[in-house]
C-alpha positions in Angstrom: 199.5 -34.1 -18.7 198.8 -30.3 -19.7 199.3 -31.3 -23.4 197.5 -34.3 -23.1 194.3 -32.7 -21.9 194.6 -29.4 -24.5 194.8 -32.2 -27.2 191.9 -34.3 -25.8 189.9 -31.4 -25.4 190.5 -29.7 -29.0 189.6 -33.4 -30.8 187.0 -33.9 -28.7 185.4 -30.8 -27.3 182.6 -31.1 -29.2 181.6 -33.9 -28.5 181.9 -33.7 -24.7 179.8 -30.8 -25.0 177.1 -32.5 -27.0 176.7 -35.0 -23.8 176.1 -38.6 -22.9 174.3 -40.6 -21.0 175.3 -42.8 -18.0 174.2 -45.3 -15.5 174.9 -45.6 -12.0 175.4 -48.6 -10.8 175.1 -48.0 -7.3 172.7 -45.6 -6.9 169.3 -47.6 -6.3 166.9 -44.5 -6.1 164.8 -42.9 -9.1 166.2 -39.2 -9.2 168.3 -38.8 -12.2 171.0 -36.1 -12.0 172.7 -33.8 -14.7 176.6 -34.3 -14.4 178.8 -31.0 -15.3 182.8 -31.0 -16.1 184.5 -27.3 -15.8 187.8 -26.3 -17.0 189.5 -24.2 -14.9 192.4 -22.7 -15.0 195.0 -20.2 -13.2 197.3 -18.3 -15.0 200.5 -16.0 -14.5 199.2 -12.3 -13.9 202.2 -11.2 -16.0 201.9 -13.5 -18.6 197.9 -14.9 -19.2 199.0 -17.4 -21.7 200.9 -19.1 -19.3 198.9 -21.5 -17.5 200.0 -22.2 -13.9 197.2 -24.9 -13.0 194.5 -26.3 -14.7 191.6 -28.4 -13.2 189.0 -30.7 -14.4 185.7 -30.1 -12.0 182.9 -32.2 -12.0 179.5 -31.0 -10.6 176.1 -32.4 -10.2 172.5 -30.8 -10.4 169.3 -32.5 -9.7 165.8 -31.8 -10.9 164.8 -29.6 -8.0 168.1 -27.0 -9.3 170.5 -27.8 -6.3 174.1 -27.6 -7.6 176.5 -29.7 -5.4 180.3 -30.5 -6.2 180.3 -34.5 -7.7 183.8 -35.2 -6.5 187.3 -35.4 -8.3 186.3 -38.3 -10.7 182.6 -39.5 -10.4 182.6 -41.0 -14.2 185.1 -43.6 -13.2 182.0 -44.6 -11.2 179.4 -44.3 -14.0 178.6 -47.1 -16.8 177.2 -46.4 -20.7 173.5 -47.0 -21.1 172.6 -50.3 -22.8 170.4 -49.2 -25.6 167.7 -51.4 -24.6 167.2 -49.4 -21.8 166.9 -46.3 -23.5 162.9 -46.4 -23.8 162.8 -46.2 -20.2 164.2 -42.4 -20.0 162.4 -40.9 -22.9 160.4 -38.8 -20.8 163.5 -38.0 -18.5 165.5 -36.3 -21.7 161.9 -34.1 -22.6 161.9 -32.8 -19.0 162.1 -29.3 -18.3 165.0 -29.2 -15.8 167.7 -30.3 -18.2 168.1 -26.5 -20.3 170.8 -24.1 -21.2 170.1 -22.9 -17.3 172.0 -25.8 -16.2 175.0 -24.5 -17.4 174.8 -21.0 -15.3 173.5 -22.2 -12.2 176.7 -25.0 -12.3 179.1 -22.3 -13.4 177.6 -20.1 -10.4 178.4 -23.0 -7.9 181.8 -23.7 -8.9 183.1 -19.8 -9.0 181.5 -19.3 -5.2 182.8 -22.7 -4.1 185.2 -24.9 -6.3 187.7 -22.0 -8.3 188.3 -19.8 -5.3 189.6 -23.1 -3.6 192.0 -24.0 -6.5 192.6 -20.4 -6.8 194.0 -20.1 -3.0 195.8 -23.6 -3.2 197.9 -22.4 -6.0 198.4 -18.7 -4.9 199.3 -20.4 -1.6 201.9 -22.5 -3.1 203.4 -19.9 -5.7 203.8 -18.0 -2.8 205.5 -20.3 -0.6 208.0 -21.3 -4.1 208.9 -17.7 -4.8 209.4 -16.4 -0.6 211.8 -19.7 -0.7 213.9 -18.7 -4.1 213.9 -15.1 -2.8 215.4 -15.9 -0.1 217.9 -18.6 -1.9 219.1 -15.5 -4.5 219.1 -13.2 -2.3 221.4 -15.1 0.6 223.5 -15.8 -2.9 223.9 -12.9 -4.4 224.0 -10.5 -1.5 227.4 -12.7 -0.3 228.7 -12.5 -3.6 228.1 -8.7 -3.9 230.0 -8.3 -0.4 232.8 -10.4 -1.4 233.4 -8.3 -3.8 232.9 -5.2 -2.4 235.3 -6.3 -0.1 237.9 -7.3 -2.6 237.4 -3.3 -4.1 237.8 -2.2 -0.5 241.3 -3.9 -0.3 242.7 -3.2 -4.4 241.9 0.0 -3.5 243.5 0.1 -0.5 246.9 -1.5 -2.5 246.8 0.7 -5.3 247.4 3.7 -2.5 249.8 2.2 -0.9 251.7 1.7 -4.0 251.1 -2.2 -4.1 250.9 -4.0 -7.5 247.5 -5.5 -7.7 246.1 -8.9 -9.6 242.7 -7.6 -9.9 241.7 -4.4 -12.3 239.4 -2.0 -10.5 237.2 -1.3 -13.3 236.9 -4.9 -13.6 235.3 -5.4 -10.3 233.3 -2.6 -10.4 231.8 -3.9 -13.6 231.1 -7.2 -11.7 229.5 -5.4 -8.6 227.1 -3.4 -11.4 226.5 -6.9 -13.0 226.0 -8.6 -9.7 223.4 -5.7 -8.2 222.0 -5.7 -11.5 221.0 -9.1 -11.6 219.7 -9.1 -8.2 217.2 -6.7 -9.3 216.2 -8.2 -12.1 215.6 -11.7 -10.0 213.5 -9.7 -7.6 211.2 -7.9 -10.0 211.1 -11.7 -12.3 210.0 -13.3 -8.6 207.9 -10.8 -7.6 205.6 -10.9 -11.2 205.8 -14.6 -10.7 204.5 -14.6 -7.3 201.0 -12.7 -9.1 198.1 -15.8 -10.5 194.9 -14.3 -11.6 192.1 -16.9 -11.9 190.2 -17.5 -15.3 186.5 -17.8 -15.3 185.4 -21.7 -15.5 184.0 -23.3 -18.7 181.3 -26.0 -19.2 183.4 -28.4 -21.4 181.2 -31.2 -20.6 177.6 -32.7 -19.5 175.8 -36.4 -18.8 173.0 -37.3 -18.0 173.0 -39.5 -14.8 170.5 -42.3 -14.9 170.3 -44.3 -10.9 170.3 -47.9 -11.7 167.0 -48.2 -9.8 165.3 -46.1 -12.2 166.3 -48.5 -15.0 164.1 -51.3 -12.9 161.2 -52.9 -15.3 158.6 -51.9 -13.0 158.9 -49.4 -9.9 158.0 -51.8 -8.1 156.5 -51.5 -4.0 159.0 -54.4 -3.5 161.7 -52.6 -4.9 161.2 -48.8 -3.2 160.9 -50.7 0.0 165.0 -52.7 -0.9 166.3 -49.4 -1.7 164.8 -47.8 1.6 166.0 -51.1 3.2 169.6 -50.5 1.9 169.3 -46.8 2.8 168.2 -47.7 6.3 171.8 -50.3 6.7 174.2 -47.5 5.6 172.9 -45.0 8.2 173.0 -47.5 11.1 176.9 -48.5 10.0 177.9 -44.7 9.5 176.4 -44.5 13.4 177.8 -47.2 14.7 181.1 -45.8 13.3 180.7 -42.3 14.1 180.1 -43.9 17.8 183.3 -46.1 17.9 185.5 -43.7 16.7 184.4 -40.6 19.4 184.5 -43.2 22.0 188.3 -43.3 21.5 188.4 -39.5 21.4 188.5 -38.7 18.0 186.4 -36.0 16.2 184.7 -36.9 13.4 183.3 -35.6 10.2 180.4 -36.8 7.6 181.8 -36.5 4.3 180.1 -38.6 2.2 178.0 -36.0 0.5 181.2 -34.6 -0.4 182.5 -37.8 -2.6 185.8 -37.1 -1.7 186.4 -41.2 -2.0 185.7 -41.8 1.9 182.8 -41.2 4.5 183.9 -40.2 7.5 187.0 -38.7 8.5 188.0 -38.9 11.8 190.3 -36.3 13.4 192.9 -38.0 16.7 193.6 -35.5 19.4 196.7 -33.8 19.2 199.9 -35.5 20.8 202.4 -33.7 22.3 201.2 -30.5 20.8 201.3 -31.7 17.6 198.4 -32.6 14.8 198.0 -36.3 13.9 196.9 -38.0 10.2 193.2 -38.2 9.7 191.6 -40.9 9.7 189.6 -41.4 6.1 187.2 -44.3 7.0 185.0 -45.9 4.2 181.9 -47.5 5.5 180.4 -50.6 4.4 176.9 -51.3 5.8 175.6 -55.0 5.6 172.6 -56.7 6.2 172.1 -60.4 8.1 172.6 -62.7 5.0 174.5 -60.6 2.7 177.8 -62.1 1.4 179.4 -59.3 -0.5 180.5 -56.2 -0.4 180.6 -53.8 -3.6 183.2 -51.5 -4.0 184.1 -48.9 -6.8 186.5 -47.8 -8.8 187.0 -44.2 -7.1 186.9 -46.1 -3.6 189.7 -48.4 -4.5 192.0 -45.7 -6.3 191.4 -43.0 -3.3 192.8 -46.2 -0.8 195.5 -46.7 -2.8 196.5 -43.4 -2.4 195.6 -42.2 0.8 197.8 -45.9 2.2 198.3 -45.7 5.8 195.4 -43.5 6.1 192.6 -45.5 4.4 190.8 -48.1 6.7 187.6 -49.7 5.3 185.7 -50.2 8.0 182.3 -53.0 8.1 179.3 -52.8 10.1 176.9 -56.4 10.3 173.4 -54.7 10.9 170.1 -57.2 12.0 167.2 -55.3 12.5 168.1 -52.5 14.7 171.3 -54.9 16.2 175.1 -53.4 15.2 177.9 -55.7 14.8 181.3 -54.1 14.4 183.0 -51.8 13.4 185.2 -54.3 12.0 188.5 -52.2 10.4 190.9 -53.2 7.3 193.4 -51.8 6.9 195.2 -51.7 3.1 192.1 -53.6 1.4 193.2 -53.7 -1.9 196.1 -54.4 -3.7 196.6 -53.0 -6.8 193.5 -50.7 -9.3 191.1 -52.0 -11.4 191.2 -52.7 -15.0 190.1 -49.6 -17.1 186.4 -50.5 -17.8 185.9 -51.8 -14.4 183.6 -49.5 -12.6 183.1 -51.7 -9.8 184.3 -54.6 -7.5 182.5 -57.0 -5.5 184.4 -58.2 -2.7 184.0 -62.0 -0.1 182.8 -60.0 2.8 183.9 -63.3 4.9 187.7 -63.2 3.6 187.6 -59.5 4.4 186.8 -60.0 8.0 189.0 -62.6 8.5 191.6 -59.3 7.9 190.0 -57.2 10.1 190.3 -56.0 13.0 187.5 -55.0 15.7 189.9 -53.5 18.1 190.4 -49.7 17.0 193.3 -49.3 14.7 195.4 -46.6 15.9 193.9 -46.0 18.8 194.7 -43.9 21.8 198.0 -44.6 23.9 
């Protein structure tokens, strides 16, 4: 994967640099955003062209300069701009805000938020791998050393007692110099390896993020008062969630402004002293009348992965009236095609899976 990206990057780095422009598809407001990709990378503090980890991070910038992270993959989300509607952003792509100040403020958000958390992961885990081969070589090793100190101990012992012996002396001696030799050598190789340093991130990438409600013919009143109509659905269904899932005991978390593929998550109590899975709970909001849900790309790839810990969960909303949370469990079965950047689903054939008893709920 390594060599894939370094020979992605060298054909085409220019060209990412030079920028695009994309659509949202599900975003119905009007504020366009500037999309960021950093390469980052962590390297072996004995050897800087060895790269331990490298990381692809995506971060977002509106026009009033606030720098957030964009999530793991947001362009799977994002559609290309249909030409036609290129008239309609002329005066986005003159605006002040998009400037060579862009890259430092994005580069200042991801070294105080996104490398120092790659940076630990990794260190963690290098550390972990090298404590655990230590410990293998020098279990190994140190047994093999003593065995044959032992088997010194006794030729010597022979020899004075006049005793022909199978083994030469200088023999074993020159395996106990090889032995300790190469347990110091595997310490001090372990020990360097055991020291990452963290490069500085690099802007490889931008696009401009057009919100498919800005592409609207006319800004309409009709059409500011839809979107605030949507916006008003998704904040009763991530309440009526949040409520369901505390009444069971669980604690939960609003992550959606993280894009981390999910909503909430939603923490059990512990059982028998012991942590349980999260709960990663993707909320769908609908209004009386609606008869489909849209998912996307990201939302379908993160359920696939996160399996068992995945539930989709629907909320019917009319007026200020919650129906639900109505849970599924495994929603989808397989990812989309490549150019599919989202799904809409039969929101009646998903409730008929559901569930509106609280999977995995309290004993």
């Amino acid at each position: 994967m390594q060599s894939v990206t370094d020979l992605v990057l060298e054909e085409y780095r220019k060209t990412l640099k030079q920028g695009t422009i994309l659509v949202d598809p599900n975003d119905f407001g009007g504020t366009p955003r500037l999309l960021l990709i950093l390469d980052h990378a962590v390297r072996e503090g004995s050897d800087p062209e060895r790269v331990v980890s490298r990381r692809l991070q995506f971060v977002e910038m509106d026009p009033d300069g606030s720098v957030r992270h964009a999530g793991w993959a947001p362009h799977l989300d994002l559609e290309p701009l249909r030409p036609e509607d290129r008239e309609k952003i002329q005066e986005i792509l003159q605006a002040p805000w998009i400037g060579p100040d862009c890259e430092r403020r994005a580069l200042d958000f991801a070294s105080g938020h996104l490398v120092p958390e790659h940076y630990a992961g990794i260190r963690s885990r290098r550390e972990e791998t090298v404590d655990k081969t230590l410990a293998a070589v020098q279990d190994r090793l140190t047994r093999e050393i003593s065995f044959q100190d032992d088997r010194l101990a006794k030729t010597l012992e022979d020899l004075s007692a006049g005793k022909s012996v199978r083994m030469n002396v200088d023999n074993i001696r020159q395996r106990l110099d090889e032995l300790r030799t190469r347990l110091d050598n595997r310490k001090k190789e372990l020990e360097r390896m055991r020291n990452v340093v963290s490069s500085p991130p690099v802007v490889v990438g931008e696009a401009l993020v057009i919100p498919a409600g800005l592409l609207e013919e006319s800004r309409t009143q009709d059409f500011s008062v839809d979107a605030e109509a949507r916006r008003r659905v998704e904040l009763l269904a991530m309440h009526a969630v949040i409520k369901a899932e505390r009444a069971m005991g669980y604690e939960t978390k609003d992550v959606s402004i993280e894009k981390c593929g999910w909503d909430i998550t939603s923490m059990p109590p512990m059982k028998d002293a012991r942590l349980s899975e999260p709960r990663h709970i993707e909320v769908k909001g609908r209004a009386k009348g609606q008869t489909t849900i849209t998912v996307t790309k990201n939302e379908i790839i993160t359920a696939l992965n996160q399996s068992e810990k995945f539930l989709l969960a629907i909320v019917l909303v009319e007026e200020d009236r919650c129906k639900g949370p109505y849970y599924v469990r495994k929603p989808f079965r397989q990812e989309p095609d490549w150019a599919v950047t989202s799904i809409n689903l039969d929101l009646d054939e998903l409730l008929k899976k559901a569930e509106s008893a609280p999977i995995g709920g309290l004993d």
